[in-house]
mmCIF file of the N, C-alpha and C atoms, coordinates in Angstrom:
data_MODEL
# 
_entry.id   MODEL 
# 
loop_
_atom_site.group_PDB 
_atom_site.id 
_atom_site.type_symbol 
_atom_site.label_atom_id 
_atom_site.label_alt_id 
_atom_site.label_comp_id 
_atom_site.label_asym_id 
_atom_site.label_entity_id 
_atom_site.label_seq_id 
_atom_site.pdbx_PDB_ins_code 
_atom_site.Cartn_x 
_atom_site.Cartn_y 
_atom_site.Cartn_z 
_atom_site.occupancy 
_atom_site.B_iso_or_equiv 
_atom_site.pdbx_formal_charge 
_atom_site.auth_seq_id 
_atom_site.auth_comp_id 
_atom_site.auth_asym_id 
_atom_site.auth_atom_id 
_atom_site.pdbx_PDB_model_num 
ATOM 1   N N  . UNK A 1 1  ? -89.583 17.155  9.236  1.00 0.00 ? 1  UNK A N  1 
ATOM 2   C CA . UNK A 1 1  ? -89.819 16.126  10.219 1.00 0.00 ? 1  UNK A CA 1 
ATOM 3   C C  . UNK A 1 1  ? -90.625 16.717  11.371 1.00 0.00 ? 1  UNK A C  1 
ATOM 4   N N  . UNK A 1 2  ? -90.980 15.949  11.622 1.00 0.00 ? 2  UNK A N  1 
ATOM 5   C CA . UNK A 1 2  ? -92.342 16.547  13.107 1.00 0.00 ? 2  UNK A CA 1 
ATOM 6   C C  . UNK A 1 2  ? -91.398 16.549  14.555 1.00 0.00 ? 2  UNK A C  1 
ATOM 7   N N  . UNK A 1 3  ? -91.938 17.750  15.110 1.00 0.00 ? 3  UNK A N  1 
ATOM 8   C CA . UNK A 1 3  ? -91.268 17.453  16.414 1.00 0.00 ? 3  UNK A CA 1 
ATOM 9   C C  . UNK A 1 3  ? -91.389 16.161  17.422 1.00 0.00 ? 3  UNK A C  1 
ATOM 10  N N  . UNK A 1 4  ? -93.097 15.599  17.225 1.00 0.00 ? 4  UNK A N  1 
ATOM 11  C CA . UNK A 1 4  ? -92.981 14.872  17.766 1.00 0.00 ? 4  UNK A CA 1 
ATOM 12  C C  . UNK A 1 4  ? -93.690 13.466  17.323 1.00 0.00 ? 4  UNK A C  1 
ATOM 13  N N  . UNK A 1 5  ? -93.398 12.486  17.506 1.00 0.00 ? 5  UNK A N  1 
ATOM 14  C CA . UNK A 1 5  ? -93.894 11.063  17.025 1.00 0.00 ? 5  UNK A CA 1 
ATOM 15  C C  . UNK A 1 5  ? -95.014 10.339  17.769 1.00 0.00 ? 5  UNK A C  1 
ATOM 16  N N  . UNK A 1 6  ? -96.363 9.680   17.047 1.00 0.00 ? 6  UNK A N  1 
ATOM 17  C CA . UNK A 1 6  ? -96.796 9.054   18.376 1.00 0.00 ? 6  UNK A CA 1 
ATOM 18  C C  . UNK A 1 6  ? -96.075 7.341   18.081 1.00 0.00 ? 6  UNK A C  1 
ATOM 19  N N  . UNK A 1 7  ? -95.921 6.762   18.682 1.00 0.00 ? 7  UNK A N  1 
ATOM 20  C CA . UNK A 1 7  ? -95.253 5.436   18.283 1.00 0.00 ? 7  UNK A CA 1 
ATOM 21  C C  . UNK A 1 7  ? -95.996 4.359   18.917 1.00 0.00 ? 7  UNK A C  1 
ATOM 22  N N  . UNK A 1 8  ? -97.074 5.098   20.207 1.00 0.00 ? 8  UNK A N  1 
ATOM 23  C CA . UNK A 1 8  ? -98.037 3.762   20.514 1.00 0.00 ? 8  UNK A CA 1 
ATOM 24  C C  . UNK A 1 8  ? -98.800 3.077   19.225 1.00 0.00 ? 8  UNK A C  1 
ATOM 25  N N  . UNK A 1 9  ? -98.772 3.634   18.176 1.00 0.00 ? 9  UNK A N  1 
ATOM 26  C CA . UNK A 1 9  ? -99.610 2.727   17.142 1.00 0.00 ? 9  UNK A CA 1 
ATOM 27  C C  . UNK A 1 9  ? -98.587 2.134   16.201 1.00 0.00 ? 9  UNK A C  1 
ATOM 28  N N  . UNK A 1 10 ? -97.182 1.848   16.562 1.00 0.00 ? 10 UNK A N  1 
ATOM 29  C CA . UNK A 1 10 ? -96.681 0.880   15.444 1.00 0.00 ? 10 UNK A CA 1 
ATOM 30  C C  . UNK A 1 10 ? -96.228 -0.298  16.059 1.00 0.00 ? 10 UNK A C  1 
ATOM 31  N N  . UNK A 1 11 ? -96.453 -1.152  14.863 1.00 0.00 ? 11 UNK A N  1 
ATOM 32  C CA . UNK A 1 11 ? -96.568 -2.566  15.251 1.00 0.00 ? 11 UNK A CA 1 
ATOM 33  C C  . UNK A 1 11 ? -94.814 -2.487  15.154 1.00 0.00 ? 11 UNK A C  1 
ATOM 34  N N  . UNK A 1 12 ? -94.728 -3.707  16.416 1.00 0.00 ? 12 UNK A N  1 
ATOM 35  C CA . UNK A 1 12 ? -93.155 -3.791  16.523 1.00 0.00 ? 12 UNK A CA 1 
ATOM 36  C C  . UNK A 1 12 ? -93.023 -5.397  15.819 1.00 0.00 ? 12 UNK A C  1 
ATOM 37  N N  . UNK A 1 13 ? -92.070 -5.840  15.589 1.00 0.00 ? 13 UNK A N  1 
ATOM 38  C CA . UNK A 1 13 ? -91.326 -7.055  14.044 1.00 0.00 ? 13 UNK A CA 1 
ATOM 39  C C  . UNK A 1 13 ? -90.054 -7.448  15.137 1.00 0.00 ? 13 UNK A C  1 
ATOM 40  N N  . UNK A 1 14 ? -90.253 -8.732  14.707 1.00 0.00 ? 14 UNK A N  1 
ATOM 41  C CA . UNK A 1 14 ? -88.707 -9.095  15.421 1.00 0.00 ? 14 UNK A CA 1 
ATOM 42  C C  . UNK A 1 14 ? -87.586 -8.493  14.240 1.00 0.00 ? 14 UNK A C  1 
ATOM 43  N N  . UNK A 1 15 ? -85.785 -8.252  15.302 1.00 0.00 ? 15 UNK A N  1 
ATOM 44  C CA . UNK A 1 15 ? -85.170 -8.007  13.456 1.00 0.00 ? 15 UNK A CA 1 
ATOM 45  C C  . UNK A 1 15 ? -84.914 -9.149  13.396 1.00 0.00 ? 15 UNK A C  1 
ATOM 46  N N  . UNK A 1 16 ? -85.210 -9.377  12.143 1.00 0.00 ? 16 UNK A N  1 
ATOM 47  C CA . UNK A 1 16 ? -84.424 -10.722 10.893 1.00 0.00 ? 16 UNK A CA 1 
ATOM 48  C C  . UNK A 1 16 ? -83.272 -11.115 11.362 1.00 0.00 ? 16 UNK A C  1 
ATOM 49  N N  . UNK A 1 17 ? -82.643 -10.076 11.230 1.00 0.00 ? 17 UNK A N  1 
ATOM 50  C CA . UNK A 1 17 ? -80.497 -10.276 11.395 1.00 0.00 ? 17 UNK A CA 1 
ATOM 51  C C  . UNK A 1 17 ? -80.046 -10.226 13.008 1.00 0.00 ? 17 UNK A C  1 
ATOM 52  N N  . UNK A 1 18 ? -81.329 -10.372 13.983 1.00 0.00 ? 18 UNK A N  1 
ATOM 53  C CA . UNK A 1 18 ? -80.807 -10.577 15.173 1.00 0.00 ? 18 UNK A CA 1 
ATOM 54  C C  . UNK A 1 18 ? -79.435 -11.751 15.698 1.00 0.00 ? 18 UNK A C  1 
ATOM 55  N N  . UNK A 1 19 ? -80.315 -13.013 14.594 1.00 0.00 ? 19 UNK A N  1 
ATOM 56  C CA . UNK A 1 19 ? -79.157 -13.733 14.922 1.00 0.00 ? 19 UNK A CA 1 
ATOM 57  C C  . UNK A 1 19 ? -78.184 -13.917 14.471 1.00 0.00 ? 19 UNK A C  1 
ATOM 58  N N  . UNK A 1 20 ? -77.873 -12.973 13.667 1.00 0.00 ? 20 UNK A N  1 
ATOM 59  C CA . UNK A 1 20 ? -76.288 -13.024 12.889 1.00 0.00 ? 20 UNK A CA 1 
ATOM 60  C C  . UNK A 1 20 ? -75.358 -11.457 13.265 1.00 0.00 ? 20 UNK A C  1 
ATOM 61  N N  . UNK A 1 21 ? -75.707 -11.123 14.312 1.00 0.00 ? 21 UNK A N  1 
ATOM 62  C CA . UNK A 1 21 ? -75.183 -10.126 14.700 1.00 0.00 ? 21 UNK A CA 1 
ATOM 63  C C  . UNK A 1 21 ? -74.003 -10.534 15.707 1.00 0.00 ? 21 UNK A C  1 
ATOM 64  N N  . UNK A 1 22 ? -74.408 -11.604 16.322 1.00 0.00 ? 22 UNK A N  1 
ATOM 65  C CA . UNK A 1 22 ? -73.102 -12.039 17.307 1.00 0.00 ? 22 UNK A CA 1 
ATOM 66  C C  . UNK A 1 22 ? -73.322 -13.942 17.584 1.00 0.00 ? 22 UNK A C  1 
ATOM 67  N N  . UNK A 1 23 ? -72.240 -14.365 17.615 1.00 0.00 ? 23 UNK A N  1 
ATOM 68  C CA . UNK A 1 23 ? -71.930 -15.848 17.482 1.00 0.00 ? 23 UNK A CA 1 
ATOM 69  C C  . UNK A 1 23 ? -71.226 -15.929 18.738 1.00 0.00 ? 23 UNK A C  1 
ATOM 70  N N  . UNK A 1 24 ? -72.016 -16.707 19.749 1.00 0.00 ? 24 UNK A N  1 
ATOM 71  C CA . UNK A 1 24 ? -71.160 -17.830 21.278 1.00 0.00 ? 24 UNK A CA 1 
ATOM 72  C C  . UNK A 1 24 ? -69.634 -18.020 20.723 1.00 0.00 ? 24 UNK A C  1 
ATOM 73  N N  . UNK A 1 25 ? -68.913 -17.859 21.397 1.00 0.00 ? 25 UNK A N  1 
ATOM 74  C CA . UNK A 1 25 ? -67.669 -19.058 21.084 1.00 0.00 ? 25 UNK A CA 1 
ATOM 75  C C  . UNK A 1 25 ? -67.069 -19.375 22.785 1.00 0.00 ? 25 UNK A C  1 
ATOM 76  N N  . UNK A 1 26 ? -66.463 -20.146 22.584 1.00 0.00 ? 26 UNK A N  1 
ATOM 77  C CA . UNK A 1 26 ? -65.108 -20.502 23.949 1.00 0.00 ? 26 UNK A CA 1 
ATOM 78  C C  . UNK A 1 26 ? -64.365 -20.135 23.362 1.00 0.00 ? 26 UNK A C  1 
ATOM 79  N N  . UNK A 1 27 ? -63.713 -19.436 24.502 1.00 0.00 ? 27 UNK A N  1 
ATOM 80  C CA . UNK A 1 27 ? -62.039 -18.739 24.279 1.00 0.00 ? 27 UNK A CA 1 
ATOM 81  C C  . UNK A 1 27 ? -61.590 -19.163 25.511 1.00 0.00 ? 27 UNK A C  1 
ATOM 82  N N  . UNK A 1 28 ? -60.388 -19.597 25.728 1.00 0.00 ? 28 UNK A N  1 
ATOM 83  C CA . UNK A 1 28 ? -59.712 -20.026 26.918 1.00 0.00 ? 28 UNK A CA 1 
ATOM 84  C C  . UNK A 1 28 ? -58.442 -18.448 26.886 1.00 0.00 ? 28 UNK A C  1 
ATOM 85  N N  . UNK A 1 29 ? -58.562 -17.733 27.897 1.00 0.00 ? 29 UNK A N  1 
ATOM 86  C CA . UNK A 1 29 ? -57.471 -16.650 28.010 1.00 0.00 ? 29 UNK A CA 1 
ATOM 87  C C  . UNK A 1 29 ? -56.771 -16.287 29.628 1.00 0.00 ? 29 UNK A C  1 
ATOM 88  N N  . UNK A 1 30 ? -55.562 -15.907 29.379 1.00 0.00 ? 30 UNK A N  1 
ATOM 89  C CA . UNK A 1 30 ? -54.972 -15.984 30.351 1.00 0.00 ? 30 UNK A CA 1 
ATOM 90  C C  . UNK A 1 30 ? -55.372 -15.215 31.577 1.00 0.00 ? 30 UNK A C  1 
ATOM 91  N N  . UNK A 1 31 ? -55.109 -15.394 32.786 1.00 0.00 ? 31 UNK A N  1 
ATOM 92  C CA . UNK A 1 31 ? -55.724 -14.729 33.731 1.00 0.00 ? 31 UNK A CA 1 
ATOM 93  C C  . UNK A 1 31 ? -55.271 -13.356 33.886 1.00 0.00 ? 31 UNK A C  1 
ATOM 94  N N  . UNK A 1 32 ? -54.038 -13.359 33.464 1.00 0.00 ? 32 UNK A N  1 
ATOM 95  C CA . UNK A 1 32 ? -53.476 -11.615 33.318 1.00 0.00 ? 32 UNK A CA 1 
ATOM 96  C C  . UNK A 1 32 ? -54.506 -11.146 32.280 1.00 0.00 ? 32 UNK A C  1 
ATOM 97  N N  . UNK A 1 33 ? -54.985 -11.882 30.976 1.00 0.00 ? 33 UNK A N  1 
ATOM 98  C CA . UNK A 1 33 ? -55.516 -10.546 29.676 1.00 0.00 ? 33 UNK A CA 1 
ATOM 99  C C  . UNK A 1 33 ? -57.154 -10.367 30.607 1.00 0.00 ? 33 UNK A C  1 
ATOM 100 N N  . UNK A 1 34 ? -57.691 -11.310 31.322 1.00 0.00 ? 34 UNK A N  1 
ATOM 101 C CA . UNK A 1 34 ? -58.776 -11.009 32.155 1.00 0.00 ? 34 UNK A CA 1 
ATOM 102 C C  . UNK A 1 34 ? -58.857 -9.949  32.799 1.00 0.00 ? 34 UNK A C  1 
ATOM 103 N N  . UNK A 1 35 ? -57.683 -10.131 33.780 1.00 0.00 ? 35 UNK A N  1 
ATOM 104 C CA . UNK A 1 35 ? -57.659 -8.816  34.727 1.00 0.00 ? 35 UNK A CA 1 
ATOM 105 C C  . UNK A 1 35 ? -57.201 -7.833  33.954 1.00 0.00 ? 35 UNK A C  1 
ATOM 106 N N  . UNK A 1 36 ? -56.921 -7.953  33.324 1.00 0.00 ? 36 UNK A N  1 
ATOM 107 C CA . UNK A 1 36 ? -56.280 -6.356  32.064 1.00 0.00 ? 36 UNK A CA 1 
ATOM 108 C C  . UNK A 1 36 ? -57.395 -6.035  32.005 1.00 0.00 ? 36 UNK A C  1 
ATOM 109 N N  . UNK A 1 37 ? -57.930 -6.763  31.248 1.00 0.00 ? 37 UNK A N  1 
ATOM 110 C CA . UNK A 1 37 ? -59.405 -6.361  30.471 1.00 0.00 ? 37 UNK A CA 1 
ATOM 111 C C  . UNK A 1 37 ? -61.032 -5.739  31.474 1.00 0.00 ? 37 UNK A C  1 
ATOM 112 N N  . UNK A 1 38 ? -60.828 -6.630  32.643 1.00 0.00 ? 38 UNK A N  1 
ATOM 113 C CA . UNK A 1 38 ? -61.230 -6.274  33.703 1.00 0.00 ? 38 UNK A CA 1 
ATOM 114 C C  . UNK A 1 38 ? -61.223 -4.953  34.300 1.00 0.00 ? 38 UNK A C  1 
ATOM 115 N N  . UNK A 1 39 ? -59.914 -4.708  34.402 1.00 0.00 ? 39 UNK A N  1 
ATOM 116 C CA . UNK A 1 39 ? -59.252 -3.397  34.836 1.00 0.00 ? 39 UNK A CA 1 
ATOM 117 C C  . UNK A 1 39 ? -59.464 -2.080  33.794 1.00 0.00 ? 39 UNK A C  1 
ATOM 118 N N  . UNK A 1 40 ? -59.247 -2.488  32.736 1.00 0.00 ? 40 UNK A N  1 
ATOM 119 C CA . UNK A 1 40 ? -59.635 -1.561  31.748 1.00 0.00 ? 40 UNK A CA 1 
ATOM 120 C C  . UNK A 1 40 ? -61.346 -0.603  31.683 1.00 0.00 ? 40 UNK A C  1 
ATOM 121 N N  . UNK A 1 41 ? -61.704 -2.315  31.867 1.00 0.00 ? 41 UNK A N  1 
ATOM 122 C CA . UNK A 1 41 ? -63.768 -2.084  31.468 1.00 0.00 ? 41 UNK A CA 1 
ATOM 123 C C  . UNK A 1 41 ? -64.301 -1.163  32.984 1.00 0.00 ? 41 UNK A C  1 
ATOM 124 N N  . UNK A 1 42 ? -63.652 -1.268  34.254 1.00 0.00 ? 42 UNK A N  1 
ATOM 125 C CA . UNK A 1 42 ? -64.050 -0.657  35.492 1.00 0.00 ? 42 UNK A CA 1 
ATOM 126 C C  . UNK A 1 42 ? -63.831 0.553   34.807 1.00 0.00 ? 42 UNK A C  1 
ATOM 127 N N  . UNK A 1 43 ? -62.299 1.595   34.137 1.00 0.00 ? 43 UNK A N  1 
ATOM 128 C CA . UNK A 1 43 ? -62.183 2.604   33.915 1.00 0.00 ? 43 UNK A CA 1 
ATOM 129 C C  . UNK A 1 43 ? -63.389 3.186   33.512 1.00 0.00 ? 43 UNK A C  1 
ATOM 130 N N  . UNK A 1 44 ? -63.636 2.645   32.428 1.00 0.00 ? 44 UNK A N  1 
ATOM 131 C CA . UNK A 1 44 ? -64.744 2.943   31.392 1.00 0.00 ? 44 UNK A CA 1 
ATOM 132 C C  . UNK A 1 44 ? -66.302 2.866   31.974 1.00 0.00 ? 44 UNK A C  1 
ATOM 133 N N  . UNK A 1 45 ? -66.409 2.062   33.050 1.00 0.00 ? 45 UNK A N  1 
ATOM 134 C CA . UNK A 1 45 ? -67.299 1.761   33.726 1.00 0.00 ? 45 UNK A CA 1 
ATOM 135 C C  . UNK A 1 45 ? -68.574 0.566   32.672 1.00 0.00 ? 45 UNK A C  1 
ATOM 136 N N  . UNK A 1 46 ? -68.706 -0.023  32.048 1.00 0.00 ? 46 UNK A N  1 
ATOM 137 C CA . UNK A 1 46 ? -68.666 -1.339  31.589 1.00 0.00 ? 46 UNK A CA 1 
ATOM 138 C C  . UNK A 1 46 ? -67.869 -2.901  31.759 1.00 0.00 ? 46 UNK A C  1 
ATOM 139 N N  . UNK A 1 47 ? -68.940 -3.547  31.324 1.00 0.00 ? 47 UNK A N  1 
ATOM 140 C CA . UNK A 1 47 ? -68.252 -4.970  31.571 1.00 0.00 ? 47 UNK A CA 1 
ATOM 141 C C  . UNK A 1 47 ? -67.319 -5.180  30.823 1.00 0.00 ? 47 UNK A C  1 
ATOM 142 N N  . UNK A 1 48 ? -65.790 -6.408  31.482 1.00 0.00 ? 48 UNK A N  1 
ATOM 143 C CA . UNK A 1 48 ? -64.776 -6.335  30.277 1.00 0.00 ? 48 UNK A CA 1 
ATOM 144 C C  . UNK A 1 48 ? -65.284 -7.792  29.114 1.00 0.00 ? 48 UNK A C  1 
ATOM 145 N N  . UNK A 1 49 ? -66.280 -8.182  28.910 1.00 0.00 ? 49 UNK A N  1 
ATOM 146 C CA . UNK A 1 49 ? -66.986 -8.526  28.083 1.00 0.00 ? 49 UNK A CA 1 
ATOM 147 C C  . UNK A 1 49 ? -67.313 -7.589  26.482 1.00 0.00 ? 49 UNK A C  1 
ATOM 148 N N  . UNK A 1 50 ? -67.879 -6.712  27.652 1.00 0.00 ? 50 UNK A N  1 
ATOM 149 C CA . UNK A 1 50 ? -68.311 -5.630  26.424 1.00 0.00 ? 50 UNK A CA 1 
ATOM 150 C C  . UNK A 1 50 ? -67.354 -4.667  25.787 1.00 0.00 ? 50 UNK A C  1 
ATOM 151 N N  . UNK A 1 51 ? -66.068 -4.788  26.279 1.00 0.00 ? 51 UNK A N  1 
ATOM 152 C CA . UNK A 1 51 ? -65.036 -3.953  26.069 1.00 0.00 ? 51 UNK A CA 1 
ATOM 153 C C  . UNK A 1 51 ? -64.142 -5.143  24.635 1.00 0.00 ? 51 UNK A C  1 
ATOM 154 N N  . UNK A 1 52 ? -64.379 -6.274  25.288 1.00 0.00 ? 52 UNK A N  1 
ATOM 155 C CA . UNK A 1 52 ? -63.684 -7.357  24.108 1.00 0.00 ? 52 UNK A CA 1 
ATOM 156 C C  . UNK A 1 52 ? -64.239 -7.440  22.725 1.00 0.00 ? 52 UNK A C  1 
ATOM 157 N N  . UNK A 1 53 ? -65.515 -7.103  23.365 1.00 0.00 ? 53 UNK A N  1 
ATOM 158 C CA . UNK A 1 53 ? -66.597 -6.922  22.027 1.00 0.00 ? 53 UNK A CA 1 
ATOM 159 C C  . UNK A 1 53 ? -66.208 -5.700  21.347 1.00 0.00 ? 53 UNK A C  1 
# 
């Protein structure tokens, strides 16, 4: 493998499976698993979104 790549000459593609990687929903959850989750994702320093994920 080469140390180094030039990549200004490749054509970029949308991905295909972008949209089946994650699906919207409503979830109705209690205000304690929020702030849990909340509280948790600050530790980590991320959103508690991305922590549910």
């Amino acid at each position: 493998m080469q140390p180094e790549y030039d990549l200004t000459k490749m054509k970029s593609r949308p991905n295909p499976y972008a949209k089946k990687l994650k699906q919207q929903v409503s979830l109705s959850l209690g205000n304690e698993v929020i702030e849990y989750f909340e509280k948790k994702a600050q530790e980590k320093g991320i959103c508690y979104q991305e922590l549910i994920d």
